[in-house]
C-alpha positions in Angstrom: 37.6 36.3 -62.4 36.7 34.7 -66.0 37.4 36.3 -69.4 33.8 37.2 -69.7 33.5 38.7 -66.6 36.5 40.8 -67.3 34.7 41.5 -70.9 31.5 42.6 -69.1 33.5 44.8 -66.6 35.6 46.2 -69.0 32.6 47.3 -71.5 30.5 48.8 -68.2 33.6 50.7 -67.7 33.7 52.6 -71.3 29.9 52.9 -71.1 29.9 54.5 -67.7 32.7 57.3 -69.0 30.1 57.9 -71.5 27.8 60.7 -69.9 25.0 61.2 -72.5 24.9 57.4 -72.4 24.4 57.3 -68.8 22.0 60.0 -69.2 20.2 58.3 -71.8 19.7 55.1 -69.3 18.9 57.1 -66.4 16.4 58.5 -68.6 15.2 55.1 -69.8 14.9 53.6 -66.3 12.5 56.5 -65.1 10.3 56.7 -67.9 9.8 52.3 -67.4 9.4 52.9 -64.0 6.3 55.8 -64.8 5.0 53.7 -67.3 5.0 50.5 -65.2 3.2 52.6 -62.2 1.0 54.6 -64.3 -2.2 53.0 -62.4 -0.6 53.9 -59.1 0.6 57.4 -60.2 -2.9 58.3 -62.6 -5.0 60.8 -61.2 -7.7 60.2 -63.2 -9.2 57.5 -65.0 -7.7 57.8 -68.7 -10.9 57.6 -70.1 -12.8 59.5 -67.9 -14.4 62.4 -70.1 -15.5 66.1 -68.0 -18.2 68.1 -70.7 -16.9 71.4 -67.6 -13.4 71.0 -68.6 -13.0 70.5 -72.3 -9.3 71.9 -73.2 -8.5 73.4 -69.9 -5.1 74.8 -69.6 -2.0 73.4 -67.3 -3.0 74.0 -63.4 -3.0 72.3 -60.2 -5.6 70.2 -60.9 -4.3 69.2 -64.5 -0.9 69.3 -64.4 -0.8 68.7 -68.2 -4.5 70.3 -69.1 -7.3 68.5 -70.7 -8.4 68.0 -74.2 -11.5 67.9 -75.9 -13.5 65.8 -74.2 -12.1 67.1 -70.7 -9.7 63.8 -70.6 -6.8 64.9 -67.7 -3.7 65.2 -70.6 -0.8 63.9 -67.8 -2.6 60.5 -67.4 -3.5 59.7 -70.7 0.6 60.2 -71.2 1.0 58.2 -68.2 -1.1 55.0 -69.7 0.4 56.2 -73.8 4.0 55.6 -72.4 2.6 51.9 -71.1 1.7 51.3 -75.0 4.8 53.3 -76.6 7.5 50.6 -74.5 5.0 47.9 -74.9 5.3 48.4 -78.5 8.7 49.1 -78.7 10.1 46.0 -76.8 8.0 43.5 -78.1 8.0 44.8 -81.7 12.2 44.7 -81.5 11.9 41.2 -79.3 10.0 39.5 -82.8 12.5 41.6 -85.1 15.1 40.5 -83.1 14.3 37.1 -82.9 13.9 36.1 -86.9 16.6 38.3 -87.5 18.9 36.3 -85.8 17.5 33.0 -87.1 18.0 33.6 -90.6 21.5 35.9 -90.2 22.8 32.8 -88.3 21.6 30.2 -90.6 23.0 32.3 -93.3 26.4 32.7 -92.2 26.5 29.0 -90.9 26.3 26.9 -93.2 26.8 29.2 -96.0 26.6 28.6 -99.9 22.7 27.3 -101.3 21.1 28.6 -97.8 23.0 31.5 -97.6 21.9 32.9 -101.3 18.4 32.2 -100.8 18.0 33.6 -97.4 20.2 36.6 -98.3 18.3 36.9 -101.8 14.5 37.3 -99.6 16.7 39.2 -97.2 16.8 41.4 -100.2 13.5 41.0 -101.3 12.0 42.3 -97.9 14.3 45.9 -98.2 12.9 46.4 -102.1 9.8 47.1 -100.1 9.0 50.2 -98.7 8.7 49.5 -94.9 6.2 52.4 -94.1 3.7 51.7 -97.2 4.1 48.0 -96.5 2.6 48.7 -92.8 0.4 50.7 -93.9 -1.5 48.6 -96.6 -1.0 45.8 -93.9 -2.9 47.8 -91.2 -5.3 48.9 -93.4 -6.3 45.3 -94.6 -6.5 44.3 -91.0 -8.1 45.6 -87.9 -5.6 48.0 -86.1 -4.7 47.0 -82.6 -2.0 47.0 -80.4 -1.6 43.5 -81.1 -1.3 44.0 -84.9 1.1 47.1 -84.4 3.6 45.5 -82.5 3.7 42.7 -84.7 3.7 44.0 -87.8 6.4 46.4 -86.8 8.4 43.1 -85.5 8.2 41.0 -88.8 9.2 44.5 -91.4 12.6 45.3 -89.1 14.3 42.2 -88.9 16.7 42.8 -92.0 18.8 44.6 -90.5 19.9 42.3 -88.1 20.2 39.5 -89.6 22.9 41.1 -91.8 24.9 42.3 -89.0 24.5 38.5 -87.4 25.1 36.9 -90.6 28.3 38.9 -90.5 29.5 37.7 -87.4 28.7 34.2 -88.2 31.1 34.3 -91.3 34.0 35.8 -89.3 33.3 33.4 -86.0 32.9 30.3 -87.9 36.7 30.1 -89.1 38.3 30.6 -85.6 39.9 28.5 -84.3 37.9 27.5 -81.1 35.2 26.2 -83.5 37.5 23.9 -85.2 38.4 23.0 -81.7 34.9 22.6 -80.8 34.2 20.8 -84.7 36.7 18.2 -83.8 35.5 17.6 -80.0 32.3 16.2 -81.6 30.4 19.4 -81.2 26.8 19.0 -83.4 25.5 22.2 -85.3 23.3 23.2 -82.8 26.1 23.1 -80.1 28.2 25.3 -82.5 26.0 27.8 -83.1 23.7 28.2 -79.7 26.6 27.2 -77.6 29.9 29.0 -79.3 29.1 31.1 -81.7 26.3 32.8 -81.2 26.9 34.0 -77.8 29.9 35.9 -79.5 27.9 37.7 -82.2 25.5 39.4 -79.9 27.1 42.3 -79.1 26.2 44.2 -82.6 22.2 42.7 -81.8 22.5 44.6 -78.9 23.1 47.8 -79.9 20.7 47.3 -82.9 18.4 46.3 -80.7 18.5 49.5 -78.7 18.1 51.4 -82.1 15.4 49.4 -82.9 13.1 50.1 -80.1 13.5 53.8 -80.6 12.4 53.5 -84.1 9.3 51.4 -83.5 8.2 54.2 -80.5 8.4 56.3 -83.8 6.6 53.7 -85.8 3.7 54.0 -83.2 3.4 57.3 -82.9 3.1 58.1 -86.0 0.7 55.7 -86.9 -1.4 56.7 -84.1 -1.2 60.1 -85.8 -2.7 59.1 -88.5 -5.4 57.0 -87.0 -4.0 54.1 -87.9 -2.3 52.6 -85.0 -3.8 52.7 -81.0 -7.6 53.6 -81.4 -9.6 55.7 -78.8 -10.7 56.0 -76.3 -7.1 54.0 -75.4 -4.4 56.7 -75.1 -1.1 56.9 -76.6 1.3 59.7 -76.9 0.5 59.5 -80.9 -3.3 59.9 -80.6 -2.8 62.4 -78.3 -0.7 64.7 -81.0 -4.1 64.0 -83.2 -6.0 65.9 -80.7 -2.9 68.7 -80.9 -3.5 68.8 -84.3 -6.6 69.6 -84.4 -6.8 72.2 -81.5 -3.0 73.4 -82.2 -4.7 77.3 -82.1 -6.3 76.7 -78.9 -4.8 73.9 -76.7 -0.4 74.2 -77.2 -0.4 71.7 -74.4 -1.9 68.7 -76.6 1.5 68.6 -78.9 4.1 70.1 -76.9 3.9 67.4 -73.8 3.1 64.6 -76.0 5.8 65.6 -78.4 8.5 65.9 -75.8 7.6 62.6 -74.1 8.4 61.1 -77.9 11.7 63.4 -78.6 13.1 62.2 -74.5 12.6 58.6 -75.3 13.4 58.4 -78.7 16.9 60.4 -77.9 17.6 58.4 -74.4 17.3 55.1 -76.3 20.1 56.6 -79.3 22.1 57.5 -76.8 22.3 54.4 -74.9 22.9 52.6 -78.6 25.5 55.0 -79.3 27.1 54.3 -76.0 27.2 50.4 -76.7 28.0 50.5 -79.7 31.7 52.2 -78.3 31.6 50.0 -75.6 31.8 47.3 -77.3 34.0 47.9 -80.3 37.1 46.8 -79.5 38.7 49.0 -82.1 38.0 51.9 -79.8 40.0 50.4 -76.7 42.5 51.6 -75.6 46.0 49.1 -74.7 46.1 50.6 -71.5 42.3 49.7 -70.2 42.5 48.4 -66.5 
């Protein structure tokens, strides 16, 4: 068995022991597995609008009620969950990605690159994230599209701190001067040596990440400015709970706990990794 197989084992380990974590996955994996089915578990069309059944209650017929156009509640939270991951994984995936770019370029080579990337690093978090995609989405036509992205290129800072970070620590060990000396290029160093070794704390943020972009969504499809109608997500949904809170409980308390579930499962399985992975936390005696 090789070192990182060990590693790998040895971090499933501490995150298994960790029940909210496991709970938090479990959780996870069902909710992409009813989002990824949603056409096969609908049972309506999500658009379909009934004039006779505007605001019905929960029965057997609508296991979630209507809303005010008589759309069945339980599938349009079906097909929302579909644009809530959507947005969350690819918004993280672009975060992610430029994150690391600059954090890496950063802490490689240091010095002249590492001020001016760190000093717009800087300039991006003088910014107010929210207002900034806000006035963005306003300017532009909102879409899922624009959502995801714009969510993508204001939540990279972060990471490319905690990468940066590990770049300046990884960079003076010794199996890079080993590697240095063998002939190894730049792009060998950093794609082949080091950055596979600083993506454990990208991990974990990335986990975080995806919880707050749900967030993102939601609330911006509260507002009207995210996932228009007739398209359903768990944000727009809320709009209509808002507006009928009196008269129709249903339209914010479903909606509202499909955010709260995913939100927490996702900060769970963060919190989990990021103990999993910190060897500070283990213990001598790990078998």
């Amino acid at each position: 068995m090789t070192a990182a197989e060990s590693l790998r084992i040895l971090v499933w380990r501490r995150f298994s022991r960790n029940r909210l974590a496991i709970v938090g996955l479990t959780a996870i994996f069902l909710l992409a597995a009813v989002a990824l089915f949603a056409p096969l578990l609908s049972p309506y069309d999500p658009t379909a609008i009934n004039v006779y059944q505007v605001l019905s209650p929960p029965d057997a017929s609508h296991l979630f009620g209507t809303d005010e156009l008589g759309r069945d509640v339980l599938t349009r939270m079906l097909w929302g969950g579909r644009v809530s991951l959507k947005v969350g994984f690819v918004a993280v995936g672009i975060s992610i990605s430029i994150g690391t770019l600059v954090g890496a370029l950063a802490g490689f080579y240091g010095r002249r690159i590492d001020a001016i990337l760190m000093r717009f690093v800087d300039i991006m978090l003088a910014f107010p994230t929210l207002f900034l995609i806000l006035a963005v989405i306003a300017i532009l036509e909102p879409s899922i599209s624009t959502i995801m992205i714009i969510i993508g290129l204001t939540g990279w800072m972060g990471v490319s701190r905690l990468v940066r970070a590990e770049f300046l620590t990884l960079k003076e060990r010794d199996f890079i001067a080993a590697a240095r000396a063998a002939g190894a290029g730049d792009a060998r160093l950093i794609l082949r040596h080091i950055l596979p070794n600083a993506l454990a704390p990208v991990f974990v943020s990335a986990t975080f990440g995806i919880a707050g972009a749900i967030l993102t969504e939601s609330g911006l499809s509260f507002l009207g400015l995210g996932v228009q109608p007739p398209d359903p997500s768990w944000g727009n949904i809320l709009t209509s709970g808002k507006d009928n809170i009196t008269v129709a409980w249903w339209l914010s308390v479903f909606p509202g706990l499909a955010i709260l579930v995913t939100v927490l499962s996702y900060n769970l399985v963060g919190e989990g990794l990021r103990d999993a992975l910190d060897p500070r936390l283990w213990q001598g005696n790990e078998k």
